[in-house]
N, C-alpha and C positions, 0 to 999 in steps of 0.2 A: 381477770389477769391472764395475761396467752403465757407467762414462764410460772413455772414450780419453785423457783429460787431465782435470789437478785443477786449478785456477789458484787461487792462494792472494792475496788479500787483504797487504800487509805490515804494518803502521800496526793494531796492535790483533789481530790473526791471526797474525801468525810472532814479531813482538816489542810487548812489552807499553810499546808507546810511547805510545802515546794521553793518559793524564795526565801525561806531562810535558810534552809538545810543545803542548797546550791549555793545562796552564797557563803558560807558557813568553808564549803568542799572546797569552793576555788581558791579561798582567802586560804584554807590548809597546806592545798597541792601547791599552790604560788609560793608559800612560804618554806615549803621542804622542796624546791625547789626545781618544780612543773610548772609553769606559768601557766594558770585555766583561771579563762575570763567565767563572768557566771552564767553569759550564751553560751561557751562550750560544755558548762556544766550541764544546764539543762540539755543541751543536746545529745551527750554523749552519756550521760548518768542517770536524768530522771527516767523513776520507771526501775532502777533498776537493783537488786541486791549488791552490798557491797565485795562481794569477789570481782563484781564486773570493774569496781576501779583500779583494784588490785592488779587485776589480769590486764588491762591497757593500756595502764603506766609501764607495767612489765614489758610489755608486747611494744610500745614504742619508744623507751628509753632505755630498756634493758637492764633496769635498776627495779628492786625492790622497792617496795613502802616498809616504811618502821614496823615491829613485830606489834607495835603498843598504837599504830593508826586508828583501827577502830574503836577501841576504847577511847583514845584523846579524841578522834571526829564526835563519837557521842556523847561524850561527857559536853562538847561545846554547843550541841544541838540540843540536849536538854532542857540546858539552862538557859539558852535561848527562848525553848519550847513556854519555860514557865514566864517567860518575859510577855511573848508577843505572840502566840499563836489563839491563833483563835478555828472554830470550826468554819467549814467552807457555808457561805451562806444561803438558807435555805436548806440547807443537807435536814434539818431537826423536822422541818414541814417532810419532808419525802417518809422519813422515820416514821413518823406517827403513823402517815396516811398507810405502808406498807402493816404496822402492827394492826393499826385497827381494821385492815381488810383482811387479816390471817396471811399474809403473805410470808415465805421464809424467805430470812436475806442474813446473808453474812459479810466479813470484809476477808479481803483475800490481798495478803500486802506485800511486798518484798522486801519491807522492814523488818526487824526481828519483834519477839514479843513485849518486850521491853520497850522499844521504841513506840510499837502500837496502844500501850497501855499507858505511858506517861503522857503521850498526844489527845489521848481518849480521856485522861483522866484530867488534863488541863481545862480541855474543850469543854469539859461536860458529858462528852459522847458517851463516855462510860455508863450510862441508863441503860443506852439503847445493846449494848455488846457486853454479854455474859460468854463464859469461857469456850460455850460450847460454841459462838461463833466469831470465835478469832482464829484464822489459819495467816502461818509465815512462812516465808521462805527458808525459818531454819527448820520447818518440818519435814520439807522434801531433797531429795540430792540435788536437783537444778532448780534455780531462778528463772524468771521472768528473760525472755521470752518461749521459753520450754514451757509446756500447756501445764507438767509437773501440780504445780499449783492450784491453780483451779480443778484439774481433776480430783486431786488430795479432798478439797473443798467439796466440792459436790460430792463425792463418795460418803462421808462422814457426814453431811447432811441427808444423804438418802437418795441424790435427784439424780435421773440420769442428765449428760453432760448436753444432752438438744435439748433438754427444757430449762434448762441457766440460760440468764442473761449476765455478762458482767460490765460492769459501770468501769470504765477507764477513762485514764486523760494522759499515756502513753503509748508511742511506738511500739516500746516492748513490750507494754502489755498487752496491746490489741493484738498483735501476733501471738503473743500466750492465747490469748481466749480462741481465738480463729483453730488454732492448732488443738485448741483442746474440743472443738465442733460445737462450740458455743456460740450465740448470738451474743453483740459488743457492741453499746452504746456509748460513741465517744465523747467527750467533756472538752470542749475547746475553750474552755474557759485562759490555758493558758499555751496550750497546743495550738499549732496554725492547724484547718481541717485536711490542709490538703499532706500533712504527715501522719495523720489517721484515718491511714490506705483502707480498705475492706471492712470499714463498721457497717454495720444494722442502721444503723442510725445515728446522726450527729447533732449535740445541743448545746449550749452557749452558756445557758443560766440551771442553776441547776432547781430555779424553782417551775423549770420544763418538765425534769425526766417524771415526774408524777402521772399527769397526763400522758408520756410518751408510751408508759409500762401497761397500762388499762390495752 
């Protein structure tokens, strides 16, 4: 194995949550009364903590969101989550092959913990991620694409920041990882590759990155 740690991506990398929770956002903002299709969502949102929609509806409407948005957005993602979500496929083969080679690997998310542990816990994932490696973005002051993050992540796992890899399948994430002088393999699974500028490396399926980490 050429890295010390994997840090995985949650949101589109460990569970295939990205089109619900996007269209879940646009059907919100549409209805309080920001018209976002669910292209603009993924364009402008995945990838990233919720202050970032707070701040752009601000910044181009000049209107607040309700004090109670994030609660009502995740109470409807939830419940969606326990409806239809399932883990990204292949992700359980990557898991095993990293435990049984001694490998350390974490998830590094811009979701909160909350959202990380009900998505883990639908999927299944939850085997594979014990407390000590779940890092959010309410751990640190900046989100994604502030390195914040991932650095937070590696420190607390032990590794220095050039011997991470982090597994993404965003714009803003792969700008976190880059910023944080980490090598970033990107997930085009629902990313076009040519808006995941500066990876290490780019893979399609994720029963690749196995092979790709060796």
């Amino acid at each position: 194995m050429r890295y010390d740690l994997v840090i995985f991506d949650n949101d589109g990398v460990l569970v295939d949550s990205e089109p619900i929770s996007n269209r879940l956002l646009a059907a919100y903002l549409t209805e309080l009364g920001h018209p976002t299709s669910y292209e603009d969502s993924i364009r402008d949102y995945m990838g990233s903590a919720m202050h970032r929609v707070h701040e752009l509806v601000l910044d181009r409407t000049g209107k607040r969101l309700p004090d109670d948005f994030d609660d009502v957005f995740h109470a409807r993602v939830f419940a969606a989550f326990e409806r239809e979500l399932k883990p990204v496929a292949g992700v359980g083969d990557v898991l095993e092959k990293l435990t049984v080679d001694g490998t350390p690997y974490c998830v590094a998310s811009s979701g909160s913990h909350e959202r990380i542990r009900v998505g883990h816990r639908t999927t299944g994932l939850d085997r594979w991620f014990d407390e000590s490696r779940i890092f959010s973005s309410q751990d640190v002051g900046r989100g994604k694409p502030a390195p914040d993050l991932f650095l937070y992540a590696a420190e607390r796992m032990g590794v220095a920041p050039e011997r991470c890899v982090v597994v993404e399948d965003s714009p803003l994430g792969v700008r976190a990882a880059l910023a944080a002088g980490m090598d970033v393999y990107g997930f085009t699974a629902m990313t076009p590759a040519g808006r995941l500028t500066g990876t290490t490396q780019l893979f399609a399926a994720m029963g690749e990155l196995a092979d790709l980490l060796v």
